[in-house]
C-alpha positions in Angstrom: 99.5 236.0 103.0 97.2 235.3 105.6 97.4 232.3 108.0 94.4 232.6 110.3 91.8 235.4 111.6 89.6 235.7 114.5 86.9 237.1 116.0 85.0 237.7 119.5 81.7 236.3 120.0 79.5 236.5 123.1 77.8 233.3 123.1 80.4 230.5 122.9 77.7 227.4 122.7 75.5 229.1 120.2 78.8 230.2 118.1 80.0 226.3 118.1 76.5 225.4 117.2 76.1 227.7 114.3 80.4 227.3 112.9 80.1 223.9 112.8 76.9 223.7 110.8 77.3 226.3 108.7 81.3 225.3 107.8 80.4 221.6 107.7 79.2 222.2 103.5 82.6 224.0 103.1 84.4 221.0 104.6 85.3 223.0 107.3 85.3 221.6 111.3 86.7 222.1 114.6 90.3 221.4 114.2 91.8 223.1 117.8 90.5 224.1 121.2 92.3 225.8 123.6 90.8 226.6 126.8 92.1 229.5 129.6 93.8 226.5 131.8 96.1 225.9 128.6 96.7 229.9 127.6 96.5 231.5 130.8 93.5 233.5 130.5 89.8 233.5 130.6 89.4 232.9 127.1 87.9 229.6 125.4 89.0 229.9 121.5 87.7 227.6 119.0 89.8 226.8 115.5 88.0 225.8 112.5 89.8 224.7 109.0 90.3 221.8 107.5 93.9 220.7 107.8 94.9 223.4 110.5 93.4 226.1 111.8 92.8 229.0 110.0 89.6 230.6 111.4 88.9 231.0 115.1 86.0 232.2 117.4 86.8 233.5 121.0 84.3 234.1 124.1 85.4 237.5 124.6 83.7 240.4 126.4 84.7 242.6 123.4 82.4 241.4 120.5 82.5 243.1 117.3 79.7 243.7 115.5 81.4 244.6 111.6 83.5 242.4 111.0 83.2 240.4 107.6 85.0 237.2 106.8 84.8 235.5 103.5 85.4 231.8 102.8 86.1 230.3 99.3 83.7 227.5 98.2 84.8 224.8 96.0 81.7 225.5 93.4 78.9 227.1 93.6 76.6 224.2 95.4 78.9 224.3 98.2 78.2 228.1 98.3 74.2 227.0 98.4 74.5 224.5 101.2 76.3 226.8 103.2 73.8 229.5 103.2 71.2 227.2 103.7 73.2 225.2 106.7 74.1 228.7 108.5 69.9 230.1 108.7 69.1 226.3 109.4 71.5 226.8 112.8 70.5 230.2 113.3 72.2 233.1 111.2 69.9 235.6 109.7 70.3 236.1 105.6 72.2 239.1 104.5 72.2 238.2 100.7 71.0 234.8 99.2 73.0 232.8 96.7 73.7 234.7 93.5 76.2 236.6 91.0 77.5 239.5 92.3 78.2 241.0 89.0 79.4 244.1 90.3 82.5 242.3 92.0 83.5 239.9 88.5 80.9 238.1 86.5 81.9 234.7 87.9 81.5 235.9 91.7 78.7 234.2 93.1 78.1 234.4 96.5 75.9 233.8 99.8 75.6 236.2 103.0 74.6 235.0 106.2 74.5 237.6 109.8 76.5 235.0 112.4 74.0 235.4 115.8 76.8 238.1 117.0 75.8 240.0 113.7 79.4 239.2 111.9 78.6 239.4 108.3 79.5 235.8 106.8 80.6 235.3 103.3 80.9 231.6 101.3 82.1 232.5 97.6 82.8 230.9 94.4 85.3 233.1 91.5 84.9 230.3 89.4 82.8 229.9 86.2 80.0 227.6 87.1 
């Protein structure tokens, strides 16, 4: 099981900007900060989840450009407003709202490019 994952982006601000609005719909929000005073480095890193946190952003020299993360949506409007939150704050479309019929028949799904180029996934598995 998985308890959080986290990536590198280059742009801390426009990062925050862009999580928080595209997460919001998910009910998703900045749960932790800790900044390089409190960890002893150079590193700002930014948790979002809802009742800890399980997904975190870091303003690290090393930014990935493949990286993929998928987060479950509770039905298939939250999947909507999050695709349409995340190219309102700046992420590019990578695959609107839809079935993805090769994955299950119930798999609908919205991509978003982060403005790092992460590939951002908000899913629903559930029949509508």
């Amino acid at each position: 099981m998985i308890d959080h994952v986290g990536f590198s982006i280059s742009d801390l601000a426009r990062a925050e900007a862009f999580y928080a609005a595209a997460l919001a719909p998910l009910g998703m929000a900045e749960v932790m900060r800790v900044r390089p005073e409190q960890a002893g480095s150079s590193v700002t890193r930014i948790g979002y989840g809802s009742d800890h946190p399980y997904f975190w952003i870091a303003d690290d020299a090393q930014v990935s450009h493949g990286t993929h993360v998928a987060f479950g949506a509770a039905d298939r409007a939250q999947v909507d407003a999050f695709h349409l939150a995340a190219l309102a704050a700046g992420g590019t479309d990578n695959g609107p709202p839809g079935i993805r019929a090769h994955y299950h028949s119930n798999y609908y799904a919205a991509f978003v490019r982060d403005p790092d180029g992460n590939n951002i996934e908000a899913v629903c598995q559930r029949p509508e």
